[in-house]
N, C-alpha and C positions, 0 to 999 in steps of 0.2 A: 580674605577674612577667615579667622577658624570659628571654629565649632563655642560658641557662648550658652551661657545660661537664657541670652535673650531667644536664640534660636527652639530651644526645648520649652520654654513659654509660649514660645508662637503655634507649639501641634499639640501643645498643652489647652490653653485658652483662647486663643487667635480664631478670627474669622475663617472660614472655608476659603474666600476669599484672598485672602494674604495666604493662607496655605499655600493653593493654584499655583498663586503668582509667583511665590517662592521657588516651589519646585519646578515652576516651568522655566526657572533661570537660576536651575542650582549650582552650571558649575560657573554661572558668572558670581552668584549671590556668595559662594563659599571657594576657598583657595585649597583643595579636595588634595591635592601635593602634598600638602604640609598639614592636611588634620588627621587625628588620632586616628585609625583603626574601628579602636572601641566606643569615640566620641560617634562617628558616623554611623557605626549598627544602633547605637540606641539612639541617636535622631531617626533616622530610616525605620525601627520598629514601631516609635509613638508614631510615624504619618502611617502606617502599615496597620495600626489601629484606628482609623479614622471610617467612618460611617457614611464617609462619601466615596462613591468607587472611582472617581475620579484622582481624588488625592492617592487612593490605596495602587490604582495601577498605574499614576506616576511613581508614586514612592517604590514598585516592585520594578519598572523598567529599572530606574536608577542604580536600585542592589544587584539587579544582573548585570546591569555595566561595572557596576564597580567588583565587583566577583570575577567578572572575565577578565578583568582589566589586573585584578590581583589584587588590588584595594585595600578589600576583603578577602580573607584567607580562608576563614570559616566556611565551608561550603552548607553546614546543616539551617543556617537560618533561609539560605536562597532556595534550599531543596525543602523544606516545611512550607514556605509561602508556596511554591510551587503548586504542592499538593493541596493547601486549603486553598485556593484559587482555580483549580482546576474543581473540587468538589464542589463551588461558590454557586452555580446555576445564574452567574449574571454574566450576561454575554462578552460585554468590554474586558472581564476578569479573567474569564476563559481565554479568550482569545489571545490575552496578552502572555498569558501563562506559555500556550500551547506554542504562541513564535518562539520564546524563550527557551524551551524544554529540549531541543534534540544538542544542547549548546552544551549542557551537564551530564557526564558521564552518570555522575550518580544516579540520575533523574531515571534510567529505562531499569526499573523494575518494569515485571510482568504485568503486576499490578494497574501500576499507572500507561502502560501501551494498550491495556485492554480497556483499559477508560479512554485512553483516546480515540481508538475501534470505534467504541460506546458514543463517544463527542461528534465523530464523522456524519454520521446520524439525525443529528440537531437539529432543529427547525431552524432556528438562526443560521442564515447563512454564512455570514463572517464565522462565527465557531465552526460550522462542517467544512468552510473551503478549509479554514485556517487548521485543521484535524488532519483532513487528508494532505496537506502541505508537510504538516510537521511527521506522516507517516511517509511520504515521501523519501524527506532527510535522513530520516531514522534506518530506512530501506538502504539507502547508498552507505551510510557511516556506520551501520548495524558492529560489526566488530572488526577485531583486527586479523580474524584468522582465515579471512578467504586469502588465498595463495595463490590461486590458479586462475588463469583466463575463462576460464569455463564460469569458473564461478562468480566475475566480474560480471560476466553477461547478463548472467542470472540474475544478479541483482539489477541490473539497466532494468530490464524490461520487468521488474517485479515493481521498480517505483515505479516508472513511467505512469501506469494505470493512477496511481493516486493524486500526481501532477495534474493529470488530467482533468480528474475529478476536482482538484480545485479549482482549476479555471471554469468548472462548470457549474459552480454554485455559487459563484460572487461573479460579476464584471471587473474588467480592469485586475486579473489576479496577473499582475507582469512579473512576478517573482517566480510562479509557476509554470508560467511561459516562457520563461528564460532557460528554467530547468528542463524543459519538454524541446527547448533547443539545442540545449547542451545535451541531452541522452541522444539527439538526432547526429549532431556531427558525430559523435562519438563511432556511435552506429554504421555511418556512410564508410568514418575510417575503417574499421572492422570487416565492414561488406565491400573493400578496396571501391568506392564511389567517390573518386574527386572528385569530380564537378559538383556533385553535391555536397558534400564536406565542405568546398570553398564558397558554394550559395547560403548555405546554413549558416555558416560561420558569418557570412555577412551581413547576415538577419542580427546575429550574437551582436556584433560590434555593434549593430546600429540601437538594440535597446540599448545596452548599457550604456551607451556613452548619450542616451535619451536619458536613463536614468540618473546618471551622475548630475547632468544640469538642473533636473528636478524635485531628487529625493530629498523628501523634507528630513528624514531621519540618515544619516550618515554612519551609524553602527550598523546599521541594518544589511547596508551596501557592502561592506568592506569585504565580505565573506563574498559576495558576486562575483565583486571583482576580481577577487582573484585566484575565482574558479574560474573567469574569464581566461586571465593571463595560462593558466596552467593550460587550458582548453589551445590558446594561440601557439604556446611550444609545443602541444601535441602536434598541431594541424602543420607548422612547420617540419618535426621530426615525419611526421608520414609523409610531405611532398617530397622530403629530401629520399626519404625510405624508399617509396614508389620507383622512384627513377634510378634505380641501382642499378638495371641493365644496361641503361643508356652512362652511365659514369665516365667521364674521361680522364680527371685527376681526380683518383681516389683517396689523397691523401687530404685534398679539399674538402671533399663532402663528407665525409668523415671528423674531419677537425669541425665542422657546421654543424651535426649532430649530436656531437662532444658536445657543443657551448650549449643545444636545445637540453641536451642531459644536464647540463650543470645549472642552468636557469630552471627547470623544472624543480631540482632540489632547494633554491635559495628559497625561492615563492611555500615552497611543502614549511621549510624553518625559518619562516619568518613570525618572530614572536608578539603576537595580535591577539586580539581577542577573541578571533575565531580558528586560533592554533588548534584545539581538540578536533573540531569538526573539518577541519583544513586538512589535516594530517593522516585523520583516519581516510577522507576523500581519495588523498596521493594513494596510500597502503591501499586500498581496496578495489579504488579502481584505476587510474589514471594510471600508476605504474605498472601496474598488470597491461593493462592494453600498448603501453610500450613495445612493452618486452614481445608481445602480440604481433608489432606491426615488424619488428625484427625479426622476428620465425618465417611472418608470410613472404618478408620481400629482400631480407638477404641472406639466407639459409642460400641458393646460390652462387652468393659471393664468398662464400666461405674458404674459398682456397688466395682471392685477391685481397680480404681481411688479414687470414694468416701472414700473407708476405708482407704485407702492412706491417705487421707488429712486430715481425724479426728485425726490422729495420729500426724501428721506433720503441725497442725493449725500455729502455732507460727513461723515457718520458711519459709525460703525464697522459698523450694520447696513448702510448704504447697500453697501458694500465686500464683508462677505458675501453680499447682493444680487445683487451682480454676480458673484458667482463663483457664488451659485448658478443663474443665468440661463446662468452657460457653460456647464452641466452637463446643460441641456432640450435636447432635438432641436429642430430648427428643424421647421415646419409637414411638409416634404416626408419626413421620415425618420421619420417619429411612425412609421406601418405597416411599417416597415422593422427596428424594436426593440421585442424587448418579454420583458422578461427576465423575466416569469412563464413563459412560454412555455417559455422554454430550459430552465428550471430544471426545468419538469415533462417535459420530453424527457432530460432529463437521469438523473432518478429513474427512467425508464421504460427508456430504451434504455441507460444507463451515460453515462461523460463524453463520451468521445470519439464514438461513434455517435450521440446526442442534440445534439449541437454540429453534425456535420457536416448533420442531420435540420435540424436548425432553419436553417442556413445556407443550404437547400436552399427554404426558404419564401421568395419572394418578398415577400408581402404578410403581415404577423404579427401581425393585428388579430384578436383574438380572446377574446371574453368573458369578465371576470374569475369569473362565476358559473359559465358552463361548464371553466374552468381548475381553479376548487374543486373540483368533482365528480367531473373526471380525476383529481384529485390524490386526492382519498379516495381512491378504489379503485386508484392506485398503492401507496399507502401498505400498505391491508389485504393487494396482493399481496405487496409487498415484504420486508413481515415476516416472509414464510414462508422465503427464501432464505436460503441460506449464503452467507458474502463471497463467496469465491472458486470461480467455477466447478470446479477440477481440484483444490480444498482444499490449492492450496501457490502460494505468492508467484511463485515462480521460474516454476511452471508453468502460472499465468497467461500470464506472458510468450510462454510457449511457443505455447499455446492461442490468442492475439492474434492471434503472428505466423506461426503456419499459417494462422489464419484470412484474414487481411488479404491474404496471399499467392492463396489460394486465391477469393478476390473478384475479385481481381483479373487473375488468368486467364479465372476464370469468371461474367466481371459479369452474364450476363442468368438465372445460374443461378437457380430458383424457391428461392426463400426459404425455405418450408416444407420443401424436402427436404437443405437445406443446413445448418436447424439442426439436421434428425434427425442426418445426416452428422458436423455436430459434438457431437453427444450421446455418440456413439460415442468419436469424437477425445477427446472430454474423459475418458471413462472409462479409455483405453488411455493419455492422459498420464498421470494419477492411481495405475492401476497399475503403469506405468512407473517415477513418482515413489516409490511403496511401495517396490519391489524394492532402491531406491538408497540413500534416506534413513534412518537407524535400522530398515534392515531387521530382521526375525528372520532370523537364517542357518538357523532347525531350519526356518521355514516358507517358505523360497525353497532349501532345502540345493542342488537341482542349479547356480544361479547360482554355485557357489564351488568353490573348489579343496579337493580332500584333503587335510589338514596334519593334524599330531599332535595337534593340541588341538579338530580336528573333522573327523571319521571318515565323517561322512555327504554329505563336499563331493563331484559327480560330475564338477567340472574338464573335460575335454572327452571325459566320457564323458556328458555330458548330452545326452537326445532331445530333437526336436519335442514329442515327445511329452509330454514335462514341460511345455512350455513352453504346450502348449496346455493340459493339465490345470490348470495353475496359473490362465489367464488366463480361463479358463471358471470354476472358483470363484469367483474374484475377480469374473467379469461378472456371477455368480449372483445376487449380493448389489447389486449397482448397479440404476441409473436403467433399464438396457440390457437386463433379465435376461426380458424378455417377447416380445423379438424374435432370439433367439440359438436356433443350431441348430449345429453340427459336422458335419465329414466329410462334408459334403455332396457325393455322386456324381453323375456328369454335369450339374456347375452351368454350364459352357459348353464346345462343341466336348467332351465327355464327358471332360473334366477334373475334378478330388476339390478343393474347397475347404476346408479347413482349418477355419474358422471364416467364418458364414453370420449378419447382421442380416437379417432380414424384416421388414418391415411393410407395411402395405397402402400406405405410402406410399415405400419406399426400397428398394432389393436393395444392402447392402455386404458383398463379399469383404474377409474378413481371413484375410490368408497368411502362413504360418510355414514359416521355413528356419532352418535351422542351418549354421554354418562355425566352421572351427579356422583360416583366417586371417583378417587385419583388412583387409577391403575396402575399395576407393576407393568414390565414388560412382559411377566409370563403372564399376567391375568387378560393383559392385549396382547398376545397370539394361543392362549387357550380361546377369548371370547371373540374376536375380531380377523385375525390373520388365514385362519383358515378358511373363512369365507371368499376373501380377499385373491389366494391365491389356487382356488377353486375356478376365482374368475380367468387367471392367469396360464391355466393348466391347456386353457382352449386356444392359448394367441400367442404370444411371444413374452413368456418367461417373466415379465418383467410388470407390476401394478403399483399403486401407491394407495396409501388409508390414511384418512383426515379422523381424526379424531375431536371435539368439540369437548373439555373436559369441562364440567359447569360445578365442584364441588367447592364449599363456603371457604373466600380466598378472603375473609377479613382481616387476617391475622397475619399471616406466610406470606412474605413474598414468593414470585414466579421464579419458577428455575431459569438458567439462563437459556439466552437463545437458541445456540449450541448444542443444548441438550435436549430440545423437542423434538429432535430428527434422528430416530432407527432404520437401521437392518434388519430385516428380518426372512427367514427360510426356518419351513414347519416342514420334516420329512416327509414325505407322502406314502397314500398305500399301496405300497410295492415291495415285494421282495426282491427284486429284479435290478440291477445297476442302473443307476440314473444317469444318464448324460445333458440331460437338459431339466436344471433344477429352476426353482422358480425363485424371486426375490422381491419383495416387496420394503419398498421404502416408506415408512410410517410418522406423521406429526400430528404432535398432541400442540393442539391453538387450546391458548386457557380464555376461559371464558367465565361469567358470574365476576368479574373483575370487579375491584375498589379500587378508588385513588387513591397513589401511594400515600400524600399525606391523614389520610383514611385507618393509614394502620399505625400513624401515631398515638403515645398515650400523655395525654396532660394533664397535671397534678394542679 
């Protein structure tokens, strides 16, 4: 049936009711082949107008299918619903938004990844797992210009963490699990692990082919599967790869290769509805680690390849031949690559710090039996970790870029007392993070203003003293809660430290001040920092200051996350060369808060 005028009566005046029903059997109810284009965007925008979010997040699944599908051409109505549905704050709307959103090129403005950042965060948990899912995605298919294995890796283990994190904020996330399967085999290949590459992999077949028999939705699937497939020519092309030493007819295992190479391409060009994200997947990673597993294991075959192909000039293998011969190091670079290497620096230290680690080896010849044994006992540590050091997206970020900052001032600082330093860091983002995101206002009340509908806000009659009581509970319970002491008297020149880490390996001052105005940063290190790093001059280098800001926030929203966390270094008094400068890391928690609907105005 096409497109009638009885249809547009039905989202016009029609029950919710017949709506449901309709759209839950659209493409039986309508013959979608043969109707117009334009007839279907304006049926799909009157249900898209409908006040029940039921009808609105069928009506938006449907324009993503048919958008991917080509249906629809127009990309700007599926990318505007996108965005009013992700602003929408009803959970069903979100969520459906954020499955849909790594599928639209258009869709990754900065904009809208830093609302999804923002989304991870949720209280709801279908929105937060279904946030870090689609940052996931976004992490592997991010662009087309990674080139290098190096930087395929970096991407593995940059999603992994968010995969993670969805399986850990909803039950039953097997989408997420599949992905945290598929970065594992990948990995095993990289880290030359067969026997786990072919255990992993059999974990892989066994969902998805659990999934096939049960998936209520079948678009959903189709992109699994055949990341699956692509995942099975891989795991083929490295057993075949692996055993290059042992080769008897080379001209066998090679033409076997050839077909893995030419199946991996059909699977990248087959034209589907999840071709965007299929293809950028092939480009970024899957072909890169190919070409990977050819450097690590026939880079010595390179002389029984060559005689291969003088024989076989003229044909089709001869041709793949030679493109796999571009793909070997020549003799002088062999110790110069070795992407087992990276991948297990990469598992160890994260992307970015294991990248720079491996770039920093000169010579990168190093045993695939002792790379195995690293890797186990990577692996058994790994498992015991959370994604995310600070447990929030955003405040990773944060956590990175004090860190990275603070390296960098202080390159030759000792290692060991820098991670303690950041142990701390990471608990004070975290709590920092609590107090903002889906706080309890009964269990932070002095952070808010008194208003009618809550009596117990102390607005800027809040103390230090709250501030430390609350951050001393909250240390109680942390990583941090065995080296914390309070009120510490005469901790330097017979000054009172607020809040005191000890260990036998670190001294960190954490100072707490309060204000009722909103300070520059010069007005917090003329009135605050030099106190701070007074305390610092006595111990190791390195303090932090909480700042409690309580000035009239009725009006202004809060700056973003991101920017309550400084660096700071006040010269000291010496005319003498400094070699051990001091650094203190600073956040301003706002406080005297109002509910955002609070700082609306209504006429």
């Amino acid at each position: 049936m096409t497109i009638t005028q009885t249809h547009y009566e039905l989202f016009q005046t029609g029950t919710d009711f017949k709506k449901v029903l309709f759209l839950d059997n659209f493409y039986e109810n309508l013959a979608v082949d043969l109707a117009n284009e334009s007839d279907l965007v304006a049926l799909l925008k009157l249900a898209l107008k409908s006040t029940n979010d039921y009808i609105r997040r069928t009506a938006f699944k449907i324009l993503c299918q048919l958008s991917l599908s080509g249906k629809i051409s127009n990309p700007f109505l599926v990318l505007s619903e996108l965005h009013t549905l992700l602003q929408s704050n009803v959970p069903t709307l979100q969520a459906i938004a954020l499955k849909y959103f790594p599928y639209f090129q258009g869709a990754r403005t900065p904009a809208l990844v830093e609302q999804i950042q923002e989304l991870s965060d949720s209280s709801n948990g279908e929105v937060a797992s279904q946030a870090y899912f689609c940052l996931g995605v976004l992490q592997l298919t991010e662009s087309t210009s990674l080139s290098t294995l190096p930087e395929a890796i970096v991407a593995l283990e940059t999603a992994k963490p968010h995969f993670k994190a969805a399986t850990l904020s909803i039950e039953n996330r097997v989408d997420a699990d599949f992905y945290l399967l598929v970065i594992d085999v990948l990995n095993s290949v990289l880290t030359d692990s067969t026997e786990l590459a072919e255990e992993q992999f059999a974990k892989i077949k066994t969902a998805i082919t659990a999934r096939k028999l049960y998936e209520f939705d079948e678009h959903g699937l189709e992109l699994d599967f055949l990341v699956f497939q692509l995942v099975d020519q891989l795991r083929i092309n490295f057993s075949i790869s692996s055993a290059a030493e042992r080769w008897l007819e080379v001209k066998n295992e090679v033409s076997s290769l050839m077909q893995t190479y030419q199946e991996l391409r059909k699977i990248k060009d087959l034209s589907t509805p999840s071709e965007f994200l299929r293809k950028r997947l092939f480009c970024n990673i899957f072909e890169l680690i190919e070409g990977g597993i050819y450097q690590a294991h026939l880079a010595s075959n390179r002389h029984r390849l060559k005689a291969l192909q003088k024989t076989e000039s003229e044909t089709i293998l001869g041709s793949y031949l030679q493109h796999l011969l571009s793909k070997l190091p020549v003799d002088q670079e062999i110790t110069q690559s070795n992407p087992e290497l990276l991948a297990l620096f990469s598992e160890i230290e994260g992307s970015q710090k294991g990248l720079a680690l491996y770039q920093s080896i000169p010579n990168k010849s190093v045993s695939t039996e002792l790379l195995n044994k690293f890797g186990e006992l990577t692996r058994k540590y790994k498992n015991q970790q959370q994604p995310y050091k600070t447990g929030y997206v955003l405040g990773e970020e944060v956590y990175y870029n004090l860190r990275k900052q603070i390296e960098n001032f202080l390159p030759d600082y000792p290692e060991t007392k820098l991670e303690a330093y950041f142990k701390i860091v990471e608990e004070v983002i975290r709590y920092t993070r609590t107090t903002f995101v889906d706080s309890d206002r009964k269990r932070f009340a002095f952070l808010y203003a008194q208003s009618p509908d809550f009596k117990k806000g102390k607005g800027q009659n809040a103390l230090e003293q709250d501030l430390q009581d609350s951050m001393l509970r909250f240390f109680e319970h942390s990583a941090i809660k065995d080296g914390l002491d309070h009120e510490k008297a005469r901790f330097v020149d017979g000054g009172r430290v607020d809040i005191v880490y000890k260990k036998d390996l670190i001294t960190i001052p954490i100072e707490l001040k309060k204000s009722k105005q909103r300070p520059t940063i010069k007005e917090i290190e003329d009135q605050y920092i030099a106190q701070v790093q007074n305390y610092t001059a006595g111990y190791d280098q390195l303090g932090i200051f909480v700042l409690l800001e309580l000035s009239n926030k009725a009006v202004e929203p809060p700056p973003n996350f991101k920017d309550w966390f400084k660096v700071h270094h006040l010269e000291p008094s010496s005319n003498m060369d400094i070699e051990y400068p001091d650094y203190i890391i600073s956040v301003v928690i706002q406080g005297n808060r109002t509910t955002p609907s609070s700082k609306s105005k209504y006429y």
